[in-house]
C-alpha positions in Angstrom: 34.1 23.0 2.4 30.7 24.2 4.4 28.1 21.9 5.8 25.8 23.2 3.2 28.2 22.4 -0.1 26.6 20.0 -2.6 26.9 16.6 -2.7 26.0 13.2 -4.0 28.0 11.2 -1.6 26.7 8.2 0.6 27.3 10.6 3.3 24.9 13.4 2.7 22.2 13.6 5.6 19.0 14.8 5.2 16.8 16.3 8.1 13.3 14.9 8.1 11.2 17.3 10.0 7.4 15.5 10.3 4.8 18.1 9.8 6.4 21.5 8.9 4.9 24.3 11.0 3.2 22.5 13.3 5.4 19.4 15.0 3.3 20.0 18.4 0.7 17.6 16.0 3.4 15.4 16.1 2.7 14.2 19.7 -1.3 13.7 19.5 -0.5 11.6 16.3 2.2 9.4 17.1 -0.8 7.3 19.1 -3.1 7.0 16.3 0.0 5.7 14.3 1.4 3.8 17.2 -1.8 2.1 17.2 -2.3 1.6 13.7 1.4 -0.2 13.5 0.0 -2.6 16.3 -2.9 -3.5 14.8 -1.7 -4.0 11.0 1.3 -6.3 12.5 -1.2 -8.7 14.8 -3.9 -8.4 12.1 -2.1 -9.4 8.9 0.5 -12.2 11.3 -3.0 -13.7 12.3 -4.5 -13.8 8.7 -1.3 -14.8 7.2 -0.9 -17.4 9.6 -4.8 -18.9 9.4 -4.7 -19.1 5.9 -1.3 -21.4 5.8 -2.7 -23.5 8.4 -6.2 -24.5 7.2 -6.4 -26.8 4.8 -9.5 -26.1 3.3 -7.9 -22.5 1.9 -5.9 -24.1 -0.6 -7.6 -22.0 -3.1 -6.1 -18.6 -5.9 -8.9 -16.2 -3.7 -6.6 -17.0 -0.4 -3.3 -17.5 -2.1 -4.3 -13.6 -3.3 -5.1 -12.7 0.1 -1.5 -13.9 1.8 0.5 -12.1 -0.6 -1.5 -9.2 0.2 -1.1 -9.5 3.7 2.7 -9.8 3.4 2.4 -6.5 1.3 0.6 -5.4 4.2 3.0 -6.4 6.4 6.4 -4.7 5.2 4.9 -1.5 4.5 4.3 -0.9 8.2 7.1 -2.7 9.3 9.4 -0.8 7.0 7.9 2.8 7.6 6.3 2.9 11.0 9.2 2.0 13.3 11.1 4.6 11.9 8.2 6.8 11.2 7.0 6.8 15.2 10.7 7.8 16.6 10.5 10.8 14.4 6.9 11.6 16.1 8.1 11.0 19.3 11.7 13.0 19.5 11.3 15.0 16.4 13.3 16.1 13.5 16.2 13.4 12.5 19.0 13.2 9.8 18.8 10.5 8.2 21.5 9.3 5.8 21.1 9.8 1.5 21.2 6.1 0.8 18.9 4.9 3.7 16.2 7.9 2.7 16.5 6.5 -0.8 16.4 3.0 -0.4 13.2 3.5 2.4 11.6 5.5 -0.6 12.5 2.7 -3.2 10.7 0.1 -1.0 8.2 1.8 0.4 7.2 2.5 -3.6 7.9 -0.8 -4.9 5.8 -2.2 -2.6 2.5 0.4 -2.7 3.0 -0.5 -6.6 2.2 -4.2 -6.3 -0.3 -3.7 -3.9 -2.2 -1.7 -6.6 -1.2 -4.4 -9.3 -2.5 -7.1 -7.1 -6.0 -5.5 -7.0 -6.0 -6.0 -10.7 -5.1 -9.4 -10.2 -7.6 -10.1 -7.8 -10.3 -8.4 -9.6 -9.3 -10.6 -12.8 -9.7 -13.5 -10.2 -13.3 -12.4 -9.2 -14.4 -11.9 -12.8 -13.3 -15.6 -14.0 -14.7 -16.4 -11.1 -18.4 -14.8 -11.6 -18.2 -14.2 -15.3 -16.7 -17.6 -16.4 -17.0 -20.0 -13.5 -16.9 -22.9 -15.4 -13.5 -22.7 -16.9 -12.2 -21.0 -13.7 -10.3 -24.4 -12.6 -8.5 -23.9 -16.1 -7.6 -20.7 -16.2 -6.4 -19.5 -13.1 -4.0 -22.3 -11.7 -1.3 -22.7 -9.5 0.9 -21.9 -12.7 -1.3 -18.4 -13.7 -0.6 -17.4 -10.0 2.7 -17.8 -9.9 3.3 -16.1 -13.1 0.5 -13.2 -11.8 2.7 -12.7 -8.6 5.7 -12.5 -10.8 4.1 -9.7 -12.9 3.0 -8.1 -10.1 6.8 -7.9 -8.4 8.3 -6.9 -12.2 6.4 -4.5 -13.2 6.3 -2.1 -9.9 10.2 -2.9 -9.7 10.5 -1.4 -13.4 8.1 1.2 -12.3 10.1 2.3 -9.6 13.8 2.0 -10.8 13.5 5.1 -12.9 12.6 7.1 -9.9 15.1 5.8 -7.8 18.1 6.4 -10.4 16.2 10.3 -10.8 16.5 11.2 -7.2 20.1 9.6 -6.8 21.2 11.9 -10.1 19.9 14.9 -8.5 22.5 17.3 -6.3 21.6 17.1 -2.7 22.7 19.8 0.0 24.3 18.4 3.1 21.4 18.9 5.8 18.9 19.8 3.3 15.1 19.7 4.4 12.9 16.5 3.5 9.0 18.3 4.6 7.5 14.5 5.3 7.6 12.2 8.0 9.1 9.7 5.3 11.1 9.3 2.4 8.2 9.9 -0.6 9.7 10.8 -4.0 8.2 14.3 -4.3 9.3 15.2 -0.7 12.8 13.8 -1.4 13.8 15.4 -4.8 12.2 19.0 -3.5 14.8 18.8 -1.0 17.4 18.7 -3.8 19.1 21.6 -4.5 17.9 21.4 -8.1 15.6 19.6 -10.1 15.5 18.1 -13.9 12.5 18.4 -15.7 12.2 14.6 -15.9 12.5 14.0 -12.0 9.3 16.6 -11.5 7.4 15.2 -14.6 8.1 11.6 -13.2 5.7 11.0 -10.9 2.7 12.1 -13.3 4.3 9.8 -16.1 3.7 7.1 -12.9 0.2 8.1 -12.5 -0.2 7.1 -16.1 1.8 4.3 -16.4 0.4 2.9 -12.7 -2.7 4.0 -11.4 -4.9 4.9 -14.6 -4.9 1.7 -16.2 -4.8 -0.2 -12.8 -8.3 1.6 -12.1 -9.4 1.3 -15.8 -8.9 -2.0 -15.7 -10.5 -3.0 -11.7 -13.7 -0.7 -13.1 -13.8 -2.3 -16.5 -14.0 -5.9 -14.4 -16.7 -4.6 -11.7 -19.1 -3.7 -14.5 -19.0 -7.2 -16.1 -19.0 -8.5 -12.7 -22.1 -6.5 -11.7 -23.7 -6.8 -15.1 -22.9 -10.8 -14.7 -24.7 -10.7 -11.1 -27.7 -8.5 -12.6 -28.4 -11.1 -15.1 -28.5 -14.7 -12.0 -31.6 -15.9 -12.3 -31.0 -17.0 -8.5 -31.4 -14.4 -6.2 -29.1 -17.2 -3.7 -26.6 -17.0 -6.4 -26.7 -13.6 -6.8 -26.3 -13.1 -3.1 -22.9 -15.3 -3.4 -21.4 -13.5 -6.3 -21.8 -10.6 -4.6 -20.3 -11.6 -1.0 -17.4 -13.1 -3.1 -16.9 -9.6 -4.7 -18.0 -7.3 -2.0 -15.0 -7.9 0.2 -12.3 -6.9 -2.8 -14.4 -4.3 -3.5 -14.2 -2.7 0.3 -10.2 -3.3 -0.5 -10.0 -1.4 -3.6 -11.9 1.5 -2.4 -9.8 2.1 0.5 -6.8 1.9 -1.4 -8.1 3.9 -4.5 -10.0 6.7 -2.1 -6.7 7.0 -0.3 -4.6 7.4 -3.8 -7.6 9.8 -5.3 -6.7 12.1 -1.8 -2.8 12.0 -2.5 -3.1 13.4 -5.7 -5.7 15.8 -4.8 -4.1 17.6 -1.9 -0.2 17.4 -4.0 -2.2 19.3 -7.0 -4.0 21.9 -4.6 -0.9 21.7 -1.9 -0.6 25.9 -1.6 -4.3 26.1 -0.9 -4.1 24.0 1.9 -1.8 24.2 5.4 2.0 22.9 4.9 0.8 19.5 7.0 -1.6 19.0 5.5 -0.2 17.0 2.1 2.4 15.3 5.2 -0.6 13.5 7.0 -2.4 12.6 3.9 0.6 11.2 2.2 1.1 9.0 5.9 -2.2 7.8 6.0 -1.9 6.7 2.3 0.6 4.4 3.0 -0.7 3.1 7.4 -4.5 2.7 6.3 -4.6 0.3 4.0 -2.4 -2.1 5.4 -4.6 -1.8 8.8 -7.9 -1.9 7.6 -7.5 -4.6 4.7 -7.0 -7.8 7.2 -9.4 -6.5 9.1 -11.7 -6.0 6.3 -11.2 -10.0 5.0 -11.3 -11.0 8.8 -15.8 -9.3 9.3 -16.4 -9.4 5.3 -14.9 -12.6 4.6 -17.2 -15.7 6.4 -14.7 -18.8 6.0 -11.9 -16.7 7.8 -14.2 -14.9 10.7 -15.1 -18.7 11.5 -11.8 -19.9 11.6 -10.6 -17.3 14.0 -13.6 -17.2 15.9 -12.6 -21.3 16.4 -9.3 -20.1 17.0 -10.2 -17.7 19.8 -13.1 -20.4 21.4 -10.1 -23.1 21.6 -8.0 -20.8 23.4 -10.9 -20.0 25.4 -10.6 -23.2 26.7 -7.0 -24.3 26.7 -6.8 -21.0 29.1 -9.6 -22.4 31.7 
């Protein structure tokens, strides 16, 4: 049989070519990326780290906060490796199962970051809406049970596209246009497609992201309408530094998203490339500007580290 023949076999390859017509971008780019792996690794390690070690963050806001970091800190660690070898020597075959299980997890875990923005914005309306029964409602038990959700309910999410791109008939060497394993990229590689594996990801869109954002927006305007109404412009001023830095998160994430889908619906208007960089900074940016983000918006943290950096200041003289 030829190279090309179908098959669904755990030894199909795929060729992931980077940025199709134009992979002399692929050089000038693998140092913005290069960078951007180095600073989401140290960035979310460090806030990760001072949040375990200081007492005096035992609190659902910061228990919030590490999980996101350690979603923060496998995306990167799971794509960018990978993701940088292709920029630097360019095309590579990559095996069937590998592309699909990166896709999987690189899915699952852009999922629960969106779910735990809703959870965190859920946090920040108790907290500003219904302060005094905050304590009571969101314990140690509503956390656990929130961060249980979250990891369900992406999982479930995500399953169905994983078993719809395994289903369909691959082409030994066929063409995956990305510098990762996305869904779209991987099942237009296929050498055929099912109506349910191109309707999927819009049935995701539906099931994932609209109610996500109808839910975050439904919480802001009570939050906002809640900090309209203080009667203390101090207390106003701390509702809204306790908000402001979720809200920086959410609209990196969100704007992100919002430019995915844009540039996938208007994707013959626009250079081949084009939909390949936006869907890669989709997945690097937020994981590298969100600890940073928490580290200036967030005042408890930027003292800690800035005590952290001043006492190795002078262990090192």
């Amino acid at each position: 049989m030829s190279a090309m023949n179908i098959s669904n076999n755990q030894e199909t390859d795929l060729l992931l070519i980077g940025f199709p017509g134009s992979q002399e971008l692929q050089y000038m780019l693998s140092v913005p990326f290069f960078i951007m792996f180095l600073v989401a690794l140290f960035s979310n390690i460090t806030l990760l780290l001072v949040i375990v070690t200081e007492p005096s963050f035992c609190e659902p806001m910061y228990y919030f906060m590490a999980f996101l970091s350690v979603l923060d800190f496998l995306l990167p660690v799971i794509l960018l490796p990978h993701m940088l070898v292709l920029l630097w020597c360019g095309q590579q075959f990559i095996q069937l199962d590998v592309c699909l299980t990166q896709m999987f997890l690189i899915s699952v875990l852009a999922g629960m970051e969106s779910s735990m923005l809703v959870l965190m914005a859920f946090d920040r309306y108790i907290a500003v809406c219904n302060p005094l029964r905050y304590s009571t409602i969101v314990t140690k038990t509503f956390i656990f049970k929130g961060f249980l959700l979250v990891i369900a309910r992406s999982t479930c999410i995500v399953i169905p596209m994983l078993v719809l791109a395994k289903l369909l008939p691959y082409c030994n060497a066929s063409i995956v246009n990305n510098v990762y394993c996305d869904y779209n990229s991987v099942i237009n590689a296929a050498c055929a497609q099912t109506t349910l594996s191109g309707f999927y990801p819009f049935l995701t869109l539906i099931l994932g992201i609209l109610p996500d954002i109808t839910l975050i927006g439904l919480s802001y305007c009570m939050i906002a309408k809640a900090i309209i109404n203080l009667k203390s412009s101090e207390a106003r001023q701390k509702a809204f530094n306790t908000c402001s830095t979720h809200f920086f998160l959410i609209l990196i994430f969100y704007l992100s998203v919002t430019m995915t889908i844009l540039v996938s619906l208007y994707e013959n208007n626009v250079p081949a490339y084009v939909p390949v960089l936006i869907s890669a900074l989709y997945i690097t940016v937020p994981p590298t500007l969100n600890p940073l983000i928490y580290g200036l918006k967030n005042k408890d943290i930027r003292q800690v580290i800035i005590k952290h950096v001043s006492n190795c200041g002078k262990i090192s003289k």
